[in-house]
Backbone as ProteinMPNN parsed JSONL, in Angstrom:
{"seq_chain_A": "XXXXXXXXXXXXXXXXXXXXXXXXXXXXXXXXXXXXXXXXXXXXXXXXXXXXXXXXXXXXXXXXXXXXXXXXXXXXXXXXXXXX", "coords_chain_A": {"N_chain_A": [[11.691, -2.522, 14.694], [13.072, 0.793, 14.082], [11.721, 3.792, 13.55], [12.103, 7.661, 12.528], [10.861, 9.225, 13.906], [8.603, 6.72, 15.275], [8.504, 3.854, 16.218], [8.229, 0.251, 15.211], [7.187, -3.132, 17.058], [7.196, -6.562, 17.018], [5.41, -9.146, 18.005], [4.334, -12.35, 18.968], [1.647, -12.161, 19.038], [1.126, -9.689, 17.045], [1.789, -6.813, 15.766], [2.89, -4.019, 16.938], [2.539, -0.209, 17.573], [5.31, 2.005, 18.525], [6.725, 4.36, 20.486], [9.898, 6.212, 19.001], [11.265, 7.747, 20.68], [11.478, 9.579, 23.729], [10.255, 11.713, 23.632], [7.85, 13.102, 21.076], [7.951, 15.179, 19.401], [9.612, 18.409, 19.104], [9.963, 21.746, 20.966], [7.433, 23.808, 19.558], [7.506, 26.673, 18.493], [5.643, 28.285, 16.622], [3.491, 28.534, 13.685], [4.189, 27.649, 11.655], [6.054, 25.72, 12.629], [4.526, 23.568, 13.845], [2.902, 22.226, 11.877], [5.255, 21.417, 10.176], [6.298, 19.542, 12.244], [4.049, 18.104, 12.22], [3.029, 17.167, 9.919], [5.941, 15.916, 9.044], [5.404, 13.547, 11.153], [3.379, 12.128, 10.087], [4.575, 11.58, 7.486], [6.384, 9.776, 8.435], [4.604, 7.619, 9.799], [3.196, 6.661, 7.723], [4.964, 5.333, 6.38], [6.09, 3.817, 8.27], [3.783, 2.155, 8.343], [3.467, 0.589, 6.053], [5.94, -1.131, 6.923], [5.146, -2.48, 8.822], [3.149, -4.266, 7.52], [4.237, -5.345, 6.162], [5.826, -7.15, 8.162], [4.215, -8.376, 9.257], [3.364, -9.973, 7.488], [5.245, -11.374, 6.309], [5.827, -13.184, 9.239], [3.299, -14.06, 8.558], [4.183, -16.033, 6.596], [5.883, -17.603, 7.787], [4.914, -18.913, 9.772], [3.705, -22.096, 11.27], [0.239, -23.569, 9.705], [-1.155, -24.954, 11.559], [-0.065, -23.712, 13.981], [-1.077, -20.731, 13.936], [-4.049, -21.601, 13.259], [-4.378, -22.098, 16.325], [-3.831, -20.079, 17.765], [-5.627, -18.71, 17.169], [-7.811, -19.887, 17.915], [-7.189, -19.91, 20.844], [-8.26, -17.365, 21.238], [-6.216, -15.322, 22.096], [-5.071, -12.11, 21.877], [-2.568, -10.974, 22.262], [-2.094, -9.548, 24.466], [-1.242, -9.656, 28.095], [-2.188, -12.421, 30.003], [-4.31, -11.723, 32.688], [-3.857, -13.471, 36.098], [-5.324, -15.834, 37.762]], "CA_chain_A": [[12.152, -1.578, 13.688], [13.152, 2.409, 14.231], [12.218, 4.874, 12.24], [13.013, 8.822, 13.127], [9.944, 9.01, 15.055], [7.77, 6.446, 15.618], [8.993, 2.429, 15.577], [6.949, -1.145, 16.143], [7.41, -4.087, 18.243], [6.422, -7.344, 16.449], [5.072, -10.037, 18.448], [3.425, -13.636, 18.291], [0.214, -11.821, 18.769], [0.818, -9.372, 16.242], [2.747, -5.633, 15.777], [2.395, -2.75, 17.477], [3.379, 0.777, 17.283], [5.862, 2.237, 20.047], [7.519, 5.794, 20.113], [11.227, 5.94, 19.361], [12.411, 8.183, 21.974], [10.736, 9.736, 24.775], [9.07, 13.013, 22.913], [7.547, 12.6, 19.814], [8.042, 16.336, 18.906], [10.722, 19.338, 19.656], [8.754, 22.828, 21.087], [6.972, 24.508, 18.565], [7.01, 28.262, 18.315], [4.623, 29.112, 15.181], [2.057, 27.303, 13.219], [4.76, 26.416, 10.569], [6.874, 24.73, 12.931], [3.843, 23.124, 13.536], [2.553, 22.065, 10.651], [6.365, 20.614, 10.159], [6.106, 18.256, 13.102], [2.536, 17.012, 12.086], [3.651, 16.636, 8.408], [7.025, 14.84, 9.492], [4.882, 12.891, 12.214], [2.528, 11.682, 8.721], [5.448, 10.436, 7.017], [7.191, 8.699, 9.684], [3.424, 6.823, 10.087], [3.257, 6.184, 6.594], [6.426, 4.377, 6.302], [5.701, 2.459, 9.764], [2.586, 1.185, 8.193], [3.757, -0.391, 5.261], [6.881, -1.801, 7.367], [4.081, -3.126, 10.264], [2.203, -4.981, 6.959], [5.601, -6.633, 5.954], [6.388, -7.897, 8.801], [2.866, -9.256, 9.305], [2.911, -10.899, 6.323], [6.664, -12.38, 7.132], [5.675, -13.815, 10.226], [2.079, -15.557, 8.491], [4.906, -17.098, 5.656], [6.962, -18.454, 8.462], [4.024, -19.532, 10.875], [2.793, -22.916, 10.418], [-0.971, -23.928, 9.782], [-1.515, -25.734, 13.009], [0.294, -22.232, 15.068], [-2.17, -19.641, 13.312], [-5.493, -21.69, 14.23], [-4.48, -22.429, 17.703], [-3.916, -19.003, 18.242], [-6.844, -17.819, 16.755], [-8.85, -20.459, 18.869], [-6.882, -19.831, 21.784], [-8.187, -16.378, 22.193], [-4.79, -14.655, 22.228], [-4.405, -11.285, 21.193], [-1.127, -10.273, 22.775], [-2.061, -8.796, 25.369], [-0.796, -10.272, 28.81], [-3.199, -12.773, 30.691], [-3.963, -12.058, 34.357], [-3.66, -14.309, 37.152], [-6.477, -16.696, 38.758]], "C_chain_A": [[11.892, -0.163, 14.188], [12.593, 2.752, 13.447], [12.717, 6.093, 12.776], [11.954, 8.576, 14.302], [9.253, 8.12, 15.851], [8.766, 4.849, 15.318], [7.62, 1.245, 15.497], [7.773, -2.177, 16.546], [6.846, -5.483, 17.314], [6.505, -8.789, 17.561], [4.298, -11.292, 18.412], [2.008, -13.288, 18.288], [0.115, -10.652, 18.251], [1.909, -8.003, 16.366], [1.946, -4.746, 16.558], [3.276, -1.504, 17.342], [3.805, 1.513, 18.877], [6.742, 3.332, 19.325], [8.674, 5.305, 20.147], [12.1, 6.544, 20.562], [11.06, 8.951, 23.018], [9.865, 11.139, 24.547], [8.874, 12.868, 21.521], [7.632, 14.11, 18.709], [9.262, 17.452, 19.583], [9.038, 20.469, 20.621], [8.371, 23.163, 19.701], [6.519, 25.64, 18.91], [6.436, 29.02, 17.344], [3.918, 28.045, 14.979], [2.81, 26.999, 12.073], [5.678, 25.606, 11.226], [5.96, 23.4, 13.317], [3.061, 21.68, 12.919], [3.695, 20.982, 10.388], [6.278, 19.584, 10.877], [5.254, 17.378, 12.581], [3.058, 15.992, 10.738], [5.344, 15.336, 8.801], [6.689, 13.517, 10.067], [4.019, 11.501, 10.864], [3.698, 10.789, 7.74], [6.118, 9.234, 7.341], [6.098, 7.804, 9.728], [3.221, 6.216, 8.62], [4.073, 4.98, 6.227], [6.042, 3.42, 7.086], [5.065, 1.461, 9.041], [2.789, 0.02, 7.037], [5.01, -1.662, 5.877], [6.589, -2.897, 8.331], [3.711, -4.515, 8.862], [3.105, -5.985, 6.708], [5.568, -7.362, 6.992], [5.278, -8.967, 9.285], [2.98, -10.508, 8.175], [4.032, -11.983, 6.369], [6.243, -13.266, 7.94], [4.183, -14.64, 10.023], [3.004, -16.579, 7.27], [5.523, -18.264, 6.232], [5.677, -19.388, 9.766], [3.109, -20.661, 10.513], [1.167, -22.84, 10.261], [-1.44, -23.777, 11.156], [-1.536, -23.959, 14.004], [-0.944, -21.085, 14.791], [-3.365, -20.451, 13.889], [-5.69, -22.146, 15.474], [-4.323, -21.228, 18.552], [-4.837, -18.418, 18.351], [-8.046, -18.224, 17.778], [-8.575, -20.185, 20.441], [-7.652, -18.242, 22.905], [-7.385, -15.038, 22.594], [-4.817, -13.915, 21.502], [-3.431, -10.134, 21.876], [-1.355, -9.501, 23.928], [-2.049, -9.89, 26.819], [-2.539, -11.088, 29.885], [-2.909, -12.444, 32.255], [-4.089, -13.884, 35.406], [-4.589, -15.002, 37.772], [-6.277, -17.117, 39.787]], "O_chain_A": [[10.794, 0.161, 14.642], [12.734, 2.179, 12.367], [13.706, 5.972, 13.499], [12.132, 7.926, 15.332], [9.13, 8.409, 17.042], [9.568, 4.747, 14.39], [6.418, 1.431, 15.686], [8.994, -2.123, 16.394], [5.741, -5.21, 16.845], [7.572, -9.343, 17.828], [3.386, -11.199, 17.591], [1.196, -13.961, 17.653], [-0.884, -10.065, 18.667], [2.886, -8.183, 17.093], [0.734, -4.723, 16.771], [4.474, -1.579, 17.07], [3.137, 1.604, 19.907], [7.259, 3.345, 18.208], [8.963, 4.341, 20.856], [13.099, 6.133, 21.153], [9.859, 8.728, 22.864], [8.935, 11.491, 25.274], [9.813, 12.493, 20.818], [7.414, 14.079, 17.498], [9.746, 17.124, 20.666], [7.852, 20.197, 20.807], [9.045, 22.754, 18.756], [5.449, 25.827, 19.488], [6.65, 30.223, 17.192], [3.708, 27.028, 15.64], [2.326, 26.139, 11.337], [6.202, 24.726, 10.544], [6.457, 22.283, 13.171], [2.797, 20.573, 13.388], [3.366, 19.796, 10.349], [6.166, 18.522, 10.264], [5.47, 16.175, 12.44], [3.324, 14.799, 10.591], [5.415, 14.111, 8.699], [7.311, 12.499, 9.762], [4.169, 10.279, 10.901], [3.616, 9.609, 7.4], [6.331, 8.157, 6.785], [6.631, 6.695, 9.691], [3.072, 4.994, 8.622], [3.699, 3.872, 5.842], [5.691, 2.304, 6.702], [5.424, 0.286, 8.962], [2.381, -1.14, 7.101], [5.039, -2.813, 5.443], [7.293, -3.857, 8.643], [3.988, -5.673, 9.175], [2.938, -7.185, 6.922], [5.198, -8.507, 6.737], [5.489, -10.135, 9.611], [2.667, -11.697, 8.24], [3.825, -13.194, 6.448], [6.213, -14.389, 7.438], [3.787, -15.515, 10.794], [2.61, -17.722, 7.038], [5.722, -19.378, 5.747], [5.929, -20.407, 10.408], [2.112, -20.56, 9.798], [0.735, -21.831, 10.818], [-1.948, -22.81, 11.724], [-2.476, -23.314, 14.468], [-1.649, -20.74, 15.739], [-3.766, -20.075, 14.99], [-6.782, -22.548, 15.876], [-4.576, -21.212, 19.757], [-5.119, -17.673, 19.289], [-8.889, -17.493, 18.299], [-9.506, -20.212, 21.246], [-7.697, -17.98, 24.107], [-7.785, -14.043, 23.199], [-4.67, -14.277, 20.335], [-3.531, -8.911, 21.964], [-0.467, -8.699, 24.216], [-2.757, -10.894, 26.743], [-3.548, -10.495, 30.268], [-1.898, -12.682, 32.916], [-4.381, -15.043, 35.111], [-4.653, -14.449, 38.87], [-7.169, -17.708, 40.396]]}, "name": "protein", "num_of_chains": 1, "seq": "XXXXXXXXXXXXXXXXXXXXXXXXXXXXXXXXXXXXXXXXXXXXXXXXXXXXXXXXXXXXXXXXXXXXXXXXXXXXXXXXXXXX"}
């Protein structure tokens, strides 16, 4: 999911948050343009977060029993295993 600024990524080991484009701000020439970014930046995160909890909660409706405590035992939190 997009939003203006900021999106997430949802994966079997859980969501994460990932920028939408490659600057997360314009320049800023004052302290109200500022201020604007941060504030914009706050809403955009706001939004995310409730959209991150959905989809969390989606993906424990649809995930059986068994999948959830084999994950949990497994160890696995999304992040890639290295190599032995």
């Amino acid at each position: 999911m997009r939003l203006s600024i900021f999106g997430f990524e949802a994966h079997f080991g859980g969501v994460r948050v990932v920028p939408a484009g490659p600057t997360l701000t314009g320049y800023c020439r004052s302290d109200a343009e500022i201020e604007f970014a941060i504030a914009r930046m706050k809403v955009d995160l706001d939004a995310l977060s409730t959209a991150m909890k959905e989809a969390l909660a989606e993906e424990a409706r649809r995930m059986p029993f068994d999948e959830i405590a084999f994950g949990q035992l497994s160890g696995d939190n999304g992040s890639p295993q290295s190599a032995k």
